[in-house]
N, CA, C and O atoms as a GROMACS GRO file, in nm:
protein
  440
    1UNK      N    1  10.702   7.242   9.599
    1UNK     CA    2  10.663   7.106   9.576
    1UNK      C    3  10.604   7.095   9.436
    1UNK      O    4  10.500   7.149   9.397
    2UNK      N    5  10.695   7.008   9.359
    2UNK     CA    6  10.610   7.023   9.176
    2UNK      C    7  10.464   6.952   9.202
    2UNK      O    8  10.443   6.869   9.290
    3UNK      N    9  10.369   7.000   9.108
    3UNK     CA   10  10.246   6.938   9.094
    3UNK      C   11  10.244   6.917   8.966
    3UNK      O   12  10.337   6.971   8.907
    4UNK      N   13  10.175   6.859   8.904
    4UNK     CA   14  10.147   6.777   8.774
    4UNK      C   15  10.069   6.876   8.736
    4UNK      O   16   9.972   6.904   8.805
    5UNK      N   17  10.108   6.973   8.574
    5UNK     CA   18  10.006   7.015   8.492
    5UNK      C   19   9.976   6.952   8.350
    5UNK      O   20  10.008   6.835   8.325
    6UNK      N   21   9.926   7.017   8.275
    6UNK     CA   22   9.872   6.944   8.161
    6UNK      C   23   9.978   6.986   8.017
    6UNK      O   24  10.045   7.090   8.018
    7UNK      N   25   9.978   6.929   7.947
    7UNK     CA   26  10.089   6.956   7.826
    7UNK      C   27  10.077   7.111   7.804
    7UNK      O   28   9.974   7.175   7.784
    8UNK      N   29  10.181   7.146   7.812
    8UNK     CA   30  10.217   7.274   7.714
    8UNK      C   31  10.189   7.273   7.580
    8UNK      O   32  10.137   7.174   7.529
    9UNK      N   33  10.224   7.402   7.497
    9UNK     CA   34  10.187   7.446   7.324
    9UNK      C   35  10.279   7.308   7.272
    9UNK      O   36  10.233   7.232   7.185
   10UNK      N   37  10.425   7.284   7.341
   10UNK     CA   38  10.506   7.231   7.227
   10UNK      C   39  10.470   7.039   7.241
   10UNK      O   40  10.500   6.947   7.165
   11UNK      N   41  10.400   7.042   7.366
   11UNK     CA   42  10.330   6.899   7.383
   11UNK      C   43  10.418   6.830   7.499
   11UNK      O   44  10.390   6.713   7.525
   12UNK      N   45  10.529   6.894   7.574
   12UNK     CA   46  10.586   6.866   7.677
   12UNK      C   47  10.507   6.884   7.802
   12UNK      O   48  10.413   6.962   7.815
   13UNK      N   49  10.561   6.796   7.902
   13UNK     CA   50  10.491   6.794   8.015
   13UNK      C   51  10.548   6.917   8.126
   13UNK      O   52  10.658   6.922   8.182
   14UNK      N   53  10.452   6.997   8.134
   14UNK     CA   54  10.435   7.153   8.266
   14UNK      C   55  10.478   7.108   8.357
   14UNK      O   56  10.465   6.985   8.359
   15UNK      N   57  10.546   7.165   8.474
   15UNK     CA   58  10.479   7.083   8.574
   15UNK      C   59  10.545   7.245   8.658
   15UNK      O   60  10.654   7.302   8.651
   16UNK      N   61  10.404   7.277   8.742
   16UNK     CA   62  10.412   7.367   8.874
   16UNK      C   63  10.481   7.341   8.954
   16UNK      O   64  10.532   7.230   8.971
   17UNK      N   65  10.503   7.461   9.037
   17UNK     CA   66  10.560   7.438   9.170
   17UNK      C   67  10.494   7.525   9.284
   17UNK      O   68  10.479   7.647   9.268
   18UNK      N   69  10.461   7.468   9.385
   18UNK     CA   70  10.426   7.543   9.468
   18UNK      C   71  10.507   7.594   9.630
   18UNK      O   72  10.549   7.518   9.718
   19UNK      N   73  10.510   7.747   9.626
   19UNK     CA   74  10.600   7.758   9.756
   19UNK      C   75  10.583   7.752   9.913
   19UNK      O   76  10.521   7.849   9.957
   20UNK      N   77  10.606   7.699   9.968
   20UNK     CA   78  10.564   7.676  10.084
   20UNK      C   79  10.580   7.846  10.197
   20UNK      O   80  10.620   7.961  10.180
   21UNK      N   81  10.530   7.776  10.292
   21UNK     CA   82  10.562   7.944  10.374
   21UNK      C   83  10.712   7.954  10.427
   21UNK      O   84  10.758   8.068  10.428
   22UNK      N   85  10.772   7.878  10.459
   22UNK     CA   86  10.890   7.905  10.427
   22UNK      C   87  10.983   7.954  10.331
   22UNK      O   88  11.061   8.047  10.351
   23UNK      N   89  10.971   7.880  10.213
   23UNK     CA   90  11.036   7.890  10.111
   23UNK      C   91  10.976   8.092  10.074
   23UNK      O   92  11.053   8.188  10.083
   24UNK      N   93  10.820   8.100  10.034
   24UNK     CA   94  10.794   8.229  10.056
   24UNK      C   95  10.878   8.326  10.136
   24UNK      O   96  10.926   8.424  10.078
   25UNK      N   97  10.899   8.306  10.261
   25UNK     CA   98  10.962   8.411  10.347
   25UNK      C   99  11.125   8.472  10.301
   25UNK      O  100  11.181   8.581  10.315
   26UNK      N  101  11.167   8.321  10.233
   26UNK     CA  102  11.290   8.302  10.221
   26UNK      C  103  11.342   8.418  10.127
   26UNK      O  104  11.441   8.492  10.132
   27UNK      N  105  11.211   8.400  10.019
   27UNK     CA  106  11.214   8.427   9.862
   27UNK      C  107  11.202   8.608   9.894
   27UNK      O  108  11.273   8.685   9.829
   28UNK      N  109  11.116   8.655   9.990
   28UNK     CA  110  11.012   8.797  10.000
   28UNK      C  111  11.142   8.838  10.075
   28UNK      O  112  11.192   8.919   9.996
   29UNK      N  113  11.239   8.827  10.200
   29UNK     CA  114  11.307   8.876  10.286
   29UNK      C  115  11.455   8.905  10.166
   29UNK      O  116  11.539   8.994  10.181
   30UNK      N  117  11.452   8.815  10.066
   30UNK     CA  118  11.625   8.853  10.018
   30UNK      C  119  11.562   8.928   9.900
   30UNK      O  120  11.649   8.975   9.827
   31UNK      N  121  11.417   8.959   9.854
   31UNK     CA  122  11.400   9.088   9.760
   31UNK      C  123  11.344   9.219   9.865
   31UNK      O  124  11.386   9.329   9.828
   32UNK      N  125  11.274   9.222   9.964
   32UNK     CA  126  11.265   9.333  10.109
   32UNK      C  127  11.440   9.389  10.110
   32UNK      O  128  11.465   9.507  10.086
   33UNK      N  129  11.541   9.296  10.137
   33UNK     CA  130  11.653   9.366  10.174
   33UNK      C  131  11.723   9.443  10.068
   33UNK      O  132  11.820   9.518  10.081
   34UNK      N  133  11.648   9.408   9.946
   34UNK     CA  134  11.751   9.524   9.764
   34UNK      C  135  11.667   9.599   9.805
   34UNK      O  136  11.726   9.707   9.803
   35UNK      N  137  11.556   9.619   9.847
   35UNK     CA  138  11.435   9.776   9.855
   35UNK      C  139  11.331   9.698   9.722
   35UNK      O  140  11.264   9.773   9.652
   36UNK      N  141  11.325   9.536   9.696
   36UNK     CA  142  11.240   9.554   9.581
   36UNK      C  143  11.123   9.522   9.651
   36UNK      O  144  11.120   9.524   9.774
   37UNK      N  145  10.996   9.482   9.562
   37UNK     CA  146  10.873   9.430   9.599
   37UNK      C  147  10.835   9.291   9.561
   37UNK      O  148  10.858   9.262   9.444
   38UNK      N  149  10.775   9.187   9.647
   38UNK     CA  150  10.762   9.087   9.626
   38UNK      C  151  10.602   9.077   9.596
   38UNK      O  152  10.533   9.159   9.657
   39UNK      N  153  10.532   8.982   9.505
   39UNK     CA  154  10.431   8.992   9.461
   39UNK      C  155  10.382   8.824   9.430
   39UNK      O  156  10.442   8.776   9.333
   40UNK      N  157  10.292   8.740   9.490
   40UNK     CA  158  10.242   8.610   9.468
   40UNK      C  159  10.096   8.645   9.412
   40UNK      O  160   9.999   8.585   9.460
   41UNK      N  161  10.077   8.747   9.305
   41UNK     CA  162   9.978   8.750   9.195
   41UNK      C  163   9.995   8.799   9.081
   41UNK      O  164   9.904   8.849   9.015
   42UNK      N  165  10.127   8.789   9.040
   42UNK     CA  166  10.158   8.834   8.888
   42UNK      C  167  10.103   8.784   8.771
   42UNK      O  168  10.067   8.668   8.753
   43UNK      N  169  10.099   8.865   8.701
   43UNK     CA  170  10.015   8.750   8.569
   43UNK      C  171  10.113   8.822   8.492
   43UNK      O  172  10.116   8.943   8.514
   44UNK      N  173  10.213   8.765   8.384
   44UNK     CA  174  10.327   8.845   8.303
   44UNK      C  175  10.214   8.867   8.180
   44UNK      O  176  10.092   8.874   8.178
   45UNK      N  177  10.361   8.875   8.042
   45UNK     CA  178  10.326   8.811   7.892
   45UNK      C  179  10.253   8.676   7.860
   45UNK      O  180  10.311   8.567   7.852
   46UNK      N  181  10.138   8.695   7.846
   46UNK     CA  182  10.094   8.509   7.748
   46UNK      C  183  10.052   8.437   7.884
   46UNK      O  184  10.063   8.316   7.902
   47UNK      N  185  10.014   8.510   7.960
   47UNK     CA  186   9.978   8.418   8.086
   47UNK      C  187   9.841   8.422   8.082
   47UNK      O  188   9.776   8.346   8.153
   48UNK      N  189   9.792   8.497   8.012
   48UNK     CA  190   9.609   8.491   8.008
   48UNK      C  191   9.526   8.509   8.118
   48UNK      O  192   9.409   8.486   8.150
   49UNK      N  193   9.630   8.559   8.168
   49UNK     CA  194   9.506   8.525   8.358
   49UNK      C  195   9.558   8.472   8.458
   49UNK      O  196   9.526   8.493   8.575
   50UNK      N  197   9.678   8.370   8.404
   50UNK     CA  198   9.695   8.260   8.539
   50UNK      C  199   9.789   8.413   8.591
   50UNK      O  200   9.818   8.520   8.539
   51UNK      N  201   9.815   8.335   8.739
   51UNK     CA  202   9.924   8.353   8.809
   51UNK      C  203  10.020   8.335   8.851
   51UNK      O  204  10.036   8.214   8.870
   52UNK      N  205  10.126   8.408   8.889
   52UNK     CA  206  10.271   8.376   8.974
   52UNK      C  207  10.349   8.399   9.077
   52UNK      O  208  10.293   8.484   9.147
   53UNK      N  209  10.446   8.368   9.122
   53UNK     CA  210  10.507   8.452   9.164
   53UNK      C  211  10.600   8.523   9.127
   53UNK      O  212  10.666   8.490   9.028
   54UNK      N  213  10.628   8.634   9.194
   54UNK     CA  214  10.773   8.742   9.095
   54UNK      C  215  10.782   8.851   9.185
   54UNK      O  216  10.698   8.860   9.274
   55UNK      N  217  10.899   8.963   9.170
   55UNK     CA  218  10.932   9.041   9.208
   55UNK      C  219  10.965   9.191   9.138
   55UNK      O  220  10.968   9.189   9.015
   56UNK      N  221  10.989   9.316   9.200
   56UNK     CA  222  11.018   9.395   9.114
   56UNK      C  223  11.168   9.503   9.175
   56UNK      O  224  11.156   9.609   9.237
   57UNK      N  225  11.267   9.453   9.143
   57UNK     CA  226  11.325   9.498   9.124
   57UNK      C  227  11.448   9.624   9.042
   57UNK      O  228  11.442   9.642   8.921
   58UNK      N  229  11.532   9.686   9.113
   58UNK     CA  230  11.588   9.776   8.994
   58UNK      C  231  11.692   9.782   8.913
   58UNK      O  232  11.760   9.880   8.883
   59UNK      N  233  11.706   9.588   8.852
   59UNK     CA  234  11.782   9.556   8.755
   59UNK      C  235  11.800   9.386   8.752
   59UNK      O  236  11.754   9.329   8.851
   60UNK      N  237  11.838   9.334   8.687
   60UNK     CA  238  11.886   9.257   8.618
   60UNK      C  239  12.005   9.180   8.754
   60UNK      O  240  11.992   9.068   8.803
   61UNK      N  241  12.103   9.274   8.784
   61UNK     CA  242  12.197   9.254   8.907
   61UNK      C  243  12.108   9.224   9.008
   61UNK      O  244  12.144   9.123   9.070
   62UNK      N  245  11.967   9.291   9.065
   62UNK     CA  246  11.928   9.271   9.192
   62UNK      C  247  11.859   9.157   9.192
   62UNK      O  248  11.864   9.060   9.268
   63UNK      N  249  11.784   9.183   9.087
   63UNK     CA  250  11.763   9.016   9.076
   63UNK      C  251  11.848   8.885   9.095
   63UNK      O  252  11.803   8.783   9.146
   64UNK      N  253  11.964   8.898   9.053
   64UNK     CA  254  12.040   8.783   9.047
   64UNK      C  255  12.124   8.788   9.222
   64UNK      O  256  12.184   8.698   9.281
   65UNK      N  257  12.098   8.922   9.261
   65UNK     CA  258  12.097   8.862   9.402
   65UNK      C  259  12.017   8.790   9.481
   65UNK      O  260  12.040   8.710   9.572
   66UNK      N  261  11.933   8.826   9.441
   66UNK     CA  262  11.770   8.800   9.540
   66UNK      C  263  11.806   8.572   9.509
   66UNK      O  264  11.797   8.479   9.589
   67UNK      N  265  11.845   8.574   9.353
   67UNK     CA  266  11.881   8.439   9.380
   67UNK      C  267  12.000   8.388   9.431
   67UNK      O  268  12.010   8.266   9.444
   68UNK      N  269  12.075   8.448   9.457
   68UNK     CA  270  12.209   8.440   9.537
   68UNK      C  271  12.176   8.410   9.652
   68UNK      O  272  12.221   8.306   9.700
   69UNK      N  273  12.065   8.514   9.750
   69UNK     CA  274  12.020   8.488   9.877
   69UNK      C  275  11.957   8.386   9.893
   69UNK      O  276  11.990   8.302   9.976
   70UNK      N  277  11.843   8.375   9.807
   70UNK     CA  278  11.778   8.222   9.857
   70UNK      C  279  11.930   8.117   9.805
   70UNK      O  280  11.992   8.056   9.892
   71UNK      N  281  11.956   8.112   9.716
   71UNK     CA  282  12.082   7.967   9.702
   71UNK      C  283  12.176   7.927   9.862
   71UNK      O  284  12.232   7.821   9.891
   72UNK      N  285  12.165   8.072   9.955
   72UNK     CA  286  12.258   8.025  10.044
   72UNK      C  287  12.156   7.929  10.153
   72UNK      O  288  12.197   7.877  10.257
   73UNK      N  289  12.034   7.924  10.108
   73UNK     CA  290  11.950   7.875  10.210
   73UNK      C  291  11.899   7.766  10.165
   73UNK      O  292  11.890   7.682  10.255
   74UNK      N  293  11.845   7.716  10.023
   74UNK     CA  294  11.762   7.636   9.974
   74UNK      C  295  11.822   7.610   9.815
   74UNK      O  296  11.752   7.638   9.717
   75UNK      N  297  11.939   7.562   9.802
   75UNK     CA  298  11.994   7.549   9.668
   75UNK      C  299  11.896   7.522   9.577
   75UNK      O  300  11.891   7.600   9.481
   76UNK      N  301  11.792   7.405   9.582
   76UNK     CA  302  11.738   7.341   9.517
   76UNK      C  303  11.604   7.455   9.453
   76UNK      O  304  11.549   7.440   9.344
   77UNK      N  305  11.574   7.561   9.549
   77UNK     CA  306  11.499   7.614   9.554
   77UNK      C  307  11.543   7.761   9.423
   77UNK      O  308  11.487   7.820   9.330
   78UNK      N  309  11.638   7.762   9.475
   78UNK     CA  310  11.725   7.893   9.360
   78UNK      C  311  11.698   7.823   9.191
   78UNK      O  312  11.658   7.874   9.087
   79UNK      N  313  11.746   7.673   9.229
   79UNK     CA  314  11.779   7.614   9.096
   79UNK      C  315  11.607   7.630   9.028
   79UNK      O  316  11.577   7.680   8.920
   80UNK      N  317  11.545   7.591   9.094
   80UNK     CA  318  11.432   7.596   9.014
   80UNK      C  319  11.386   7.749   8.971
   80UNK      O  320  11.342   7.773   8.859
   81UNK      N  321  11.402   7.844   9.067
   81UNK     CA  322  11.379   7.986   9.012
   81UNK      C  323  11.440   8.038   8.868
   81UNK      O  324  11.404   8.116   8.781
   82UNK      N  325  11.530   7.968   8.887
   82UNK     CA  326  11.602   8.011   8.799
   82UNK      C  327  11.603   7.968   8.636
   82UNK      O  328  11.625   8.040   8.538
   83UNK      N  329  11.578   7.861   8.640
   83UNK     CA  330  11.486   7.743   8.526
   83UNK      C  331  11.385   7.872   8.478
   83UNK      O  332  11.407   7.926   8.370
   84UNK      N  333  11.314   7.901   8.534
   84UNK     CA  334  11.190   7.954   8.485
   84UNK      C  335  11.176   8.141   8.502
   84UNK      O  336  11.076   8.213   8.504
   85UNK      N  337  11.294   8.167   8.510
   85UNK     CA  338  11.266   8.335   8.568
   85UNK      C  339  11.240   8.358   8.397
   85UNK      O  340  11.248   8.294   8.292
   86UNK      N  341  11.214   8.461   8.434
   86UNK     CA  342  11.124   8.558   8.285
   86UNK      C  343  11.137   8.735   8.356
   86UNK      O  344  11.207   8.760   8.454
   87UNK      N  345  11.089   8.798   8.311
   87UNK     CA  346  11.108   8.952   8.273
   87UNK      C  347  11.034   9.035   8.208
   87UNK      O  348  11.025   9.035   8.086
   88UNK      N  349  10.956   9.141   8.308
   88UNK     CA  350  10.922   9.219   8.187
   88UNK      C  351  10.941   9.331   8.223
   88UNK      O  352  10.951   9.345   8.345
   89UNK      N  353  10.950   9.423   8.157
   89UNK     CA  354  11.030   9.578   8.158
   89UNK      C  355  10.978   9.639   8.202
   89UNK      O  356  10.881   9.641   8.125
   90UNK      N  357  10.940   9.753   8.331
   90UNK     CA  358  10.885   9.806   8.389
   90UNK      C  359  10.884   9.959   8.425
   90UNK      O  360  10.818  10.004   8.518
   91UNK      N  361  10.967  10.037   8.340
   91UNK     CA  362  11.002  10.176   8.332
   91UNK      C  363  11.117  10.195   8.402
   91UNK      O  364  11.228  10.232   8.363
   92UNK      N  365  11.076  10.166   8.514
   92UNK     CA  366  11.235  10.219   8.629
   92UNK      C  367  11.301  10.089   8.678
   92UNK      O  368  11.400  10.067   8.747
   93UNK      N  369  11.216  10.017   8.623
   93UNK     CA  370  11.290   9.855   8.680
   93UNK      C  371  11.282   9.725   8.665
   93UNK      O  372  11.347   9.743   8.563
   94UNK      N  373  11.266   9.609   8.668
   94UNK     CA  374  11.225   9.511   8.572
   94UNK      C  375  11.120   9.426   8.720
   94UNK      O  376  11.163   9.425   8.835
   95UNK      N  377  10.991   9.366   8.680
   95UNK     CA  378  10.972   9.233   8.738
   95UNK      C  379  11.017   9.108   8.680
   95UNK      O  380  11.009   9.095   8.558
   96UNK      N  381  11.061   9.022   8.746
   96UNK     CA  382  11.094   8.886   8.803
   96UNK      C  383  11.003   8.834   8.787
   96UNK      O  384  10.917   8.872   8.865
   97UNK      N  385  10.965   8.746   8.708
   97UNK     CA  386  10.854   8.664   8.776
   97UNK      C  387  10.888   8.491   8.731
   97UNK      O  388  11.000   8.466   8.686
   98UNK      N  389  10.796   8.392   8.745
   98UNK     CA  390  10.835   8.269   8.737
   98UNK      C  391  10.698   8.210   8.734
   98UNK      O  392  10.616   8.193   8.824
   99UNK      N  393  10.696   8.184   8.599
   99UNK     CA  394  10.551   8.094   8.522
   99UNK      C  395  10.555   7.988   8.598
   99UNK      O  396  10.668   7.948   8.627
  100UNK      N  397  10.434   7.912   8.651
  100UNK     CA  398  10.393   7.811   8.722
  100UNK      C  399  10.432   7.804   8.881
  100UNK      O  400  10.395   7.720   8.962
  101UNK      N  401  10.518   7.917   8.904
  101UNK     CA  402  10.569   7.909   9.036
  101UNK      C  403  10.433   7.978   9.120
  101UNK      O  404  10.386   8.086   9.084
  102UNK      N  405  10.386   7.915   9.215
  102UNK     CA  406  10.291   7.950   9.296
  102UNK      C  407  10.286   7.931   9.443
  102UNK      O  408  10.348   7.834   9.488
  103UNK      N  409  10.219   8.010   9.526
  103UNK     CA  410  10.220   7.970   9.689
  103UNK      C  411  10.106   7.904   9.739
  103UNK      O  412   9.992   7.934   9.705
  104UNK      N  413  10.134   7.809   9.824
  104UNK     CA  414  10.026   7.726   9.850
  104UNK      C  415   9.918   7.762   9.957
  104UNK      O  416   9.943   7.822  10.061
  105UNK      N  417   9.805   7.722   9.921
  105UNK     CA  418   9.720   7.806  10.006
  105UNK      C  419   9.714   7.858  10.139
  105UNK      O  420   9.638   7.951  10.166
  106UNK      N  421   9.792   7.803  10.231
  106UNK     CA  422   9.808   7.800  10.391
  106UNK      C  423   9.961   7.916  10.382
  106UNK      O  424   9.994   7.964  10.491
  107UNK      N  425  10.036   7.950  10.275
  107UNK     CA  426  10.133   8.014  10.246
  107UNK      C  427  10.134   8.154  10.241
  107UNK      O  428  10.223   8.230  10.278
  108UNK      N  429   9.975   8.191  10.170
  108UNK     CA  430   9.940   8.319  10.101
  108UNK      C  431   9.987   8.438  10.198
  108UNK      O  432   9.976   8.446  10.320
  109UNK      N  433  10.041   8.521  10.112
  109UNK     CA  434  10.071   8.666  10.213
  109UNK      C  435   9.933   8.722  10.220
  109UNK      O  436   9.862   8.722  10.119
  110UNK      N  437   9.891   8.772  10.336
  110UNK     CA  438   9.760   8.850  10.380
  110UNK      C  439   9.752   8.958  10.354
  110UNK      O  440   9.652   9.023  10.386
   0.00000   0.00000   0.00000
């Protein structure tokens, strides 16, 4: 569900998203089935602190399944992952992650 944030560096309007517990399960079960790890506290590059969500997978390919799987369930939901996926290099494998993408409080994995 987008929420309203405050201008970005280039003066465009942010805007979050938050995942519901569904959408979560959706997102954690099609990176569980590559063998990756799903993670709703990432903080990448230039994030200063905030948080995200993201994954860690062992490539570039598994990733682009993990959005393959959610697309067969929640098109709309892929499309936005995908807008915003980012990367950072991880020795044996890359995390996934997605600036402003967040889970909503009643969502949180325990």
């Amino acid at each position: 569900m987008p929420v309203p944030m405050s201008p970005n560096r280039k003066g465009k309007r942010a805007v979050n998203y938050e995942l519901d517990s569904y959408q979560v399960d959706l997102i954690e079960q099609a990176v569980v089935d590559l063998n990756g790890m799903w993670r709703d506290d990432y903080s990448g590059r230039a994030m200063y602190g905030a948080t995200c969500v993201g994954f860690d997978v062992a490539d570039q390919r598994e990733a682009a399944k993990v959005l393959v799987e959610v697309a067969d369930q929640d098109v709309e939901l892929a499309r936005e992952l995908a807008e915003r996926w980012t990367t950072d290099a991880m020795g044996k494998g890359i995390m996934v992650y997605f600036p402003g993408v967040t889970v909503e409080n009643d969502a949180a994995t325990p």
